[in-house]
C-alpha positions as CSV (number, residue, x, y, z in Angstrom):
1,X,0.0,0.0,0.0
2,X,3.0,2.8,1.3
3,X,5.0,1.5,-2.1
4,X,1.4,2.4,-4.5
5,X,1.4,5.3,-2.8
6,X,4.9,6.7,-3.2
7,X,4.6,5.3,-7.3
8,X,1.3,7.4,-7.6
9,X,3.3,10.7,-5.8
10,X,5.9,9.9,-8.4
11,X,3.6,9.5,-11.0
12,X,2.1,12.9,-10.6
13,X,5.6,14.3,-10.1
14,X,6.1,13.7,-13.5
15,X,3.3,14.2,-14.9
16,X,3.0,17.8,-13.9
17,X,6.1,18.6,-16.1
18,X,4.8,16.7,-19.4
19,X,1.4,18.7,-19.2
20,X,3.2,22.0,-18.6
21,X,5.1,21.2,-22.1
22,X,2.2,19.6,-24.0
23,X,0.2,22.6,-23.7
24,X,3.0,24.9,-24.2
25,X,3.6,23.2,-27.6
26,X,-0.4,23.5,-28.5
27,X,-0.2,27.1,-27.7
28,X,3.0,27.4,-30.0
29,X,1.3,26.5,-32.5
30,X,-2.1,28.6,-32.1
31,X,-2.2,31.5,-34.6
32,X,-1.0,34.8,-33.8
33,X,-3.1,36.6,-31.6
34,X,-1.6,40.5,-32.3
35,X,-4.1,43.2,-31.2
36,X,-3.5,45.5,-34.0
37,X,-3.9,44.5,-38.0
38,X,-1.9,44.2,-40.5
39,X,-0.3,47.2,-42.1
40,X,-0.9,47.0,-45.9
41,X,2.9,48.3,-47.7
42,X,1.6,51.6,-48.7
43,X,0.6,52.7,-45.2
44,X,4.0,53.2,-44.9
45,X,5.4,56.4,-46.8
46,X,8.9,57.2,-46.8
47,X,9.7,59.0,-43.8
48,X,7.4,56.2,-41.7
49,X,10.3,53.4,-42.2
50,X,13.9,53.9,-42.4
51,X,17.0,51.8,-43.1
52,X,20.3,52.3,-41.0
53,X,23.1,50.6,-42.2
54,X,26.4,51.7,-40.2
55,X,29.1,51.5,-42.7
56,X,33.5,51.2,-42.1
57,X,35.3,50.6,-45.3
58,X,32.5,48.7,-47.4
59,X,32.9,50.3,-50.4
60,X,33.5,46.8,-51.6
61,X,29.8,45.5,-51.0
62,X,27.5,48.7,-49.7
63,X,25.9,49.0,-53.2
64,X,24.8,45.3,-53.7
65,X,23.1,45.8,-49.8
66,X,21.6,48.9,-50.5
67,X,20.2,47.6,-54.1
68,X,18.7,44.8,-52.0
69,X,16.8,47.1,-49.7
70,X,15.4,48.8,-52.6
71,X,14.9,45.9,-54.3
72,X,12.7,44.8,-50.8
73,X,11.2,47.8,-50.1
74,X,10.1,49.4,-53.4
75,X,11.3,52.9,-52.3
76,X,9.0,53.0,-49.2
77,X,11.5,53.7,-47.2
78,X,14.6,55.9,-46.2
79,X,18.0,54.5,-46.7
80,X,20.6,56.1,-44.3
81,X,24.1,54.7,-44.7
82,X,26.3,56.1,-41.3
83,X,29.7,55.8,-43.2
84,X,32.5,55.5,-40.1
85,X,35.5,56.6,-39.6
86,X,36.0,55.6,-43.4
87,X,39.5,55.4,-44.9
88,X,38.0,54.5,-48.5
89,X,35.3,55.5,-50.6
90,X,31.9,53.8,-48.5
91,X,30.6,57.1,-48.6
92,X,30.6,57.8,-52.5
93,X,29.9,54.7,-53.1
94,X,26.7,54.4,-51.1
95,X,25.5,57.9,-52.0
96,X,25.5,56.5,-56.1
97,X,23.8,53.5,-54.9
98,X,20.7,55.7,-53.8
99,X,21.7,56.2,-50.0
100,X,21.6,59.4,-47.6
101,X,24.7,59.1,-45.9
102,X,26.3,61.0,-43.2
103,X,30.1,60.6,-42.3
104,X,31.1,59.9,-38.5
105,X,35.0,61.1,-38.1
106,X,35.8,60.1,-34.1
107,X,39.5,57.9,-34.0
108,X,38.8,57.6,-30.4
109,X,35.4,56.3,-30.1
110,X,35.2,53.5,-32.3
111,X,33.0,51.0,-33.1
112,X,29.5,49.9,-34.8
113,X,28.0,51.0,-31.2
114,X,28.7,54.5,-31.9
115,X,27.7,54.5,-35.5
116,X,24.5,53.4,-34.8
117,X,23.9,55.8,-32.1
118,X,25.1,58.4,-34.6
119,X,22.7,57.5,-36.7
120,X,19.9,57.3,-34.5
121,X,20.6,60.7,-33.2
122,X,20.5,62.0,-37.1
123,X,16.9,60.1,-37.7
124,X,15.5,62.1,-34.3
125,X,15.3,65.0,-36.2
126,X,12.6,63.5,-38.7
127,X,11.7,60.3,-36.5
128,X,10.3,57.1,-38.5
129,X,8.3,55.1,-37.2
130,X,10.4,52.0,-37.4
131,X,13.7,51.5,-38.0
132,X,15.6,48.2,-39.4
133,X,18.9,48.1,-38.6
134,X,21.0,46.2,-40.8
135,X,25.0,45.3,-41.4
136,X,26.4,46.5,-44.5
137,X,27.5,43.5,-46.0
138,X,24.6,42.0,-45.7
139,X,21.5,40.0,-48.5
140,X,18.7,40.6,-47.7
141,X,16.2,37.9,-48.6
142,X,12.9,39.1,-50.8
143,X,10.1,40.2,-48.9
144,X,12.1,40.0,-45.6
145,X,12.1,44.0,-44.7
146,X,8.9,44.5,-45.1
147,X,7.6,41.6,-42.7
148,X,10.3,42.9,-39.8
149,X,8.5,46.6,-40.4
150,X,5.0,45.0,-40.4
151,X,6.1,43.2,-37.4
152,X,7.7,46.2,-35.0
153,X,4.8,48.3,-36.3
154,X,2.1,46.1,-35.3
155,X,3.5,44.7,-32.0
156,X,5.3,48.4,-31.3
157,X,8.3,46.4,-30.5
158,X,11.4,45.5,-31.5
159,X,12.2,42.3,-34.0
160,X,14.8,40.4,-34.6
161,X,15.7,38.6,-38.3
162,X,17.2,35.3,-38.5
163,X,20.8,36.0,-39.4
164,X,22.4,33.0,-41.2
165,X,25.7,32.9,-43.0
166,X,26.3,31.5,-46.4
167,X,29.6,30.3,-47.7
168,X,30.1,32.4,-51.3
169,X,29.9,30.3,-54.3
170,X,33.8,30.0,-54.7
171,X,35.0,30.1,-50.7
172,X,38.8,30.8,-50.2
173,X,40.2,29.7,-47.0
């Protein structure tokens, strides 16, 4: 009788654990619940949404990124390239591309941390309304921007993109 007892105590033990994950797993799957509605792309004008791409010595690949946020965002949005304590010619080369840039020149304070605060400081004066911050070496898979702006805009939160890496087609060592 004491040994059913203490296997039934056990029992329940466990059992407690395998229901907390089982529902957790049914809710995961429940559609989104958001409290706002989805934002149809031309809510969004061009000072509503803007790009920040902070920028040191990329001349090599800025215009490929910046051609992809076009690409993905159909001109909806502002493209602000913070070109940082640059020794080659990022800035010209994102400005052809289509980009607003604005030079950062500080040898002491270095760093993508004070880029981006840079350029956050320079979108205060005409604030968006959401702001995707992206590397600028980066693709940018079709369609991609405008789900994270849909996203922020309808939570009113931040959102973070899967970030994979993907050998080139003819890797060097």
């Amino acid at each position: 009788m004491l040994l059913e007892g203490a296997l039934i105590a056990v029992a329940v033990a466990l059992l407690v654990p395998a229901i907390i994950v089982a529902v957790e797993a049914a809710a995961a799957v429940l559609p989104d619940r958001a409290t706002g509605h989805p934002l149809p792309a031309s809510s969004m004008g061009p000072a509503r949404l803007a790009v920040l791409i902070p920028a040191h010595n990329e001349s090599a690949q800025i215009a490929a990124t910046i051609s992809d946020v076009i690409d993905n965002l159909k001109g909806t949005a502002r493209i602000v390239v913070v070109a940082d304590n640059c020794s080659d010619d990022t800035a010209l080369v994102a400005a052809a591309a289509g980009a607003t840039v604005i030079e950062r020149h500080d040898p002491e304070r270095r760093g993508k941390g004070f880029a981006i605060s840079f350029g956050l400081r320079h979108l205060d004066v005409d604030p968006p309304q959401a702001i995707i911050l992206i590397d600028a070496d980066c693709r940018v898979a079709a369609g991609s921007l405008q789900t994270l702006a849909e996203l922020a805009l309808r939570h009113q939160r931040p959102v973070q993109a899967e970030y994979l890496l993907v050998a080139p087609p003819t890797p060097r060592p």
